[in-house]
C-alpha positions as MATLAB code, in Angstrom:
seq = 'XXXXXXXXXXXXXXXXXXXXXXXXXXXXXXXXXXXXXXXXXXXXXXXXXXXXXXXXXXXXXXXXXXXXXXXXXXXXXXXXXXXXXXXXXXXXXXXXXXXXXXXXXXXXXXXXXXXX';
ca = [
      -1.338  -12.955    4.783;
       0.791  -10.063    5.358;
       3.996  -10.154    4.033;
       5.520   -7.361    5.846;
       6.268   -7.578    9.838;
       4.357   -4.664   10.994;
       3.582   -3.910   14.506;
       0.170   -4.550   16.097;
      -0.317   -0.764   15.771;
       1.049   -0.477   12.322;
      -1.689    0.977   10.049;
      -1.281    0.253    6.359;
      -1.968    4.060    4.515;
      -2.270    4.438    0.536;
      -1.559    8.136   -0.383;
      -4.071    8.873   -2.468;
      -3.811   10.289   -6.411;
      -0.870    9.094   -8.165;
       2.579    9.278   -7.452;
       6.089    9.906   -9.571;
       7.535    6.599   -9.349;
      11.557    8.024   -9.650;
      11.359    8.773   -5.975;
      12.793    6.525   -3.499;
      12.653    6.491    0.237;
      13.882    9.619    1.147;
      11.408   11.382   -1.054;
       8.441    9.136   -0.191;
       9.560    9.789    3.321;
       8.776   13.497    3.091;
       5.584   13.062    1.066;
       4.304   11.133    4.252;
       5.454   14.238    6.615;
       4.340   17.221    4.503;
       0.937   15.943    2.071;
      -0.244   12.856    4.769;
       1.103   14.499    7.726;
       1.788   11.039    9.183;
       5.102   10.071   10.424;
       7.475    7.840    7.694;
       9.443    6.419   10.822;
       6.515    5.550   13.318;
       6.010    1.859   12.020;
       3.026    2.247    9.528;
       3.081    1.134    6.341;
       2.474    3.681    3.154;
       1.259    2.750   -0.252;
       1.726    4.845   -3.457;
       1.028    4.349   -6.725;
       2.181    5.901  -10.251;
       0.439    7.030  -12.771;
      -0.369    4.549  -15.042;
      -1.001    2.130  -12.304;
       0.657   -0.922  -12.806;
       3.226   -0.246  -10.247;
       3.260    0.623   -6.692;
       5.757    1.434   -3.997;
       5.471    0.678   -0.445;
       7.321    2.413    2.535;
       8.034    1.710    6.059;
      10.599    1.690    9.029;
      10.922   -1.393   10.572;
      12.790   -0.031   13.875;
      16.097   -1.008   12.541;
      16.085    0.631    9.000;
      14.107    2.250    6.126;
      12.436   -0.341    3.839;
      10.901    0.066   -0.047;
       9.247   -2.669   -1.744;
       8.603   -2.244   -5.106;
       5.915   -4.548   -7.012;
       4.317   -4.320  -10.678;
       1.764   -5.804  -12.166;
       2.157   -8.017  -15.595;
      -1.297   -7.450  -16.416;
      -3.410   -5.532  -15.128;
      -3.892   -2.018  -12.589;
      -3.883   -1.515   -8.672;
      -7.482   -0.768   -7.692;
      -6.651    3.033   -6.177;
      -8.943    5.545   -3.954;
     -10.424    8.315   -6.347;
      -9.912   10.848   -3.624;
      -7.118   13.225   -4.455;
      -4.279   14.958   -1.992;
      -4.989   12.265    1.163;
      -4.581    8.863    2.557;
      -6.318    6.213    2.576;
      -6.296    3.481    5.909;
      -6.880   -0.325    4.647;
      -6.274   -3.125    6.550;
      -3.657   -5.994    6.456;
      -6.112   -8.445    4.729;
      -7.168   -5.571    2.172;
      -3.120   -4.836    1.326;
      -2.596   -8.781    0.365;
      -5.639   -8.427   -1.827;
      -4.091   -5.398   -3.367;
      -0.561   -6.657   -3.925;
      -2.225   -9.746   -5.686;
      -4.410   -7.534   -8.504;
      -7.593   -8.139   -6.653;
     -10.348   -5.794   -5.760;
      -9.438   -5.177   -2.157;
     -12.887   -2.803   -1.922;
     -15.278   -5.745   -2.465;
     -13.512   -9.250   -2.166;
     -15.433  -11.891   -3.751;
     -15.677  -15.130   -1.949;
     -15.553  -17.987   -4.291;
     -17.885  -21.256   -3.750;
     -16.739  -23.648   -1.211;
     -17.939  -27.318   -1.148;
     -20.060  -28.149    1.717;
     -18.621  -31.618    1.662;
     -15.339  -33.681    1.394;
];
């Protein structure tokens, strides 16, 4: 489940390489205009991660305001795109996976019983 109230035509983007982790909006903001070349205000969702990669920061502009959530891991590192200087499009289903420490590349379905 998604916890942020995106759009339908919100796209979920994770900037690609590693990212200083001081900024806040305003500077994540122009990251998305001048290295994505996306628009920060336009209702998608953008990802970034720092360098050590326990911590991520997420961007968007829910129509009424700019929004940053901020999450880091106890254990463990955000699975990140090798790629360098890009972005990245995952969907809804692959964020959640993401935000929770899990391989959002190559979920693994656990065992289900077949019976009650």
């Amino acid at each position: 489940m998604n916890p942020f109230p995106m759009g339908t035509g919100g796209k979920v983007w994770l900037a690609t390489g590693h990212t200083d982790m001081r900024c806040g909006f305003p500077s994540l903001a122009l990251r998305v205009q001048e290295v994505l070349k996306h628009d920060p205000l336009g209702g998608h969702l953008f990802c970034f991660r720092g360098r050590r990669g326990d911590l991520v920061k997420l961007i968007w502009h829910d129509g009424q305001g700019a929004c940053l959530f901020t999450k880091k891991l106890e254990r463990g590192r955000f699975i990140w795109p090798n790629v360098e200087g890009g972005a990245v499009a995952i969907s809804a289903a692959q964020l959640s996976y993401l935000l929770s420490g899990i391989d959002w590349r190559a979920p693994q379905e656990t065992w289900r019983p077949t019976r009650v």
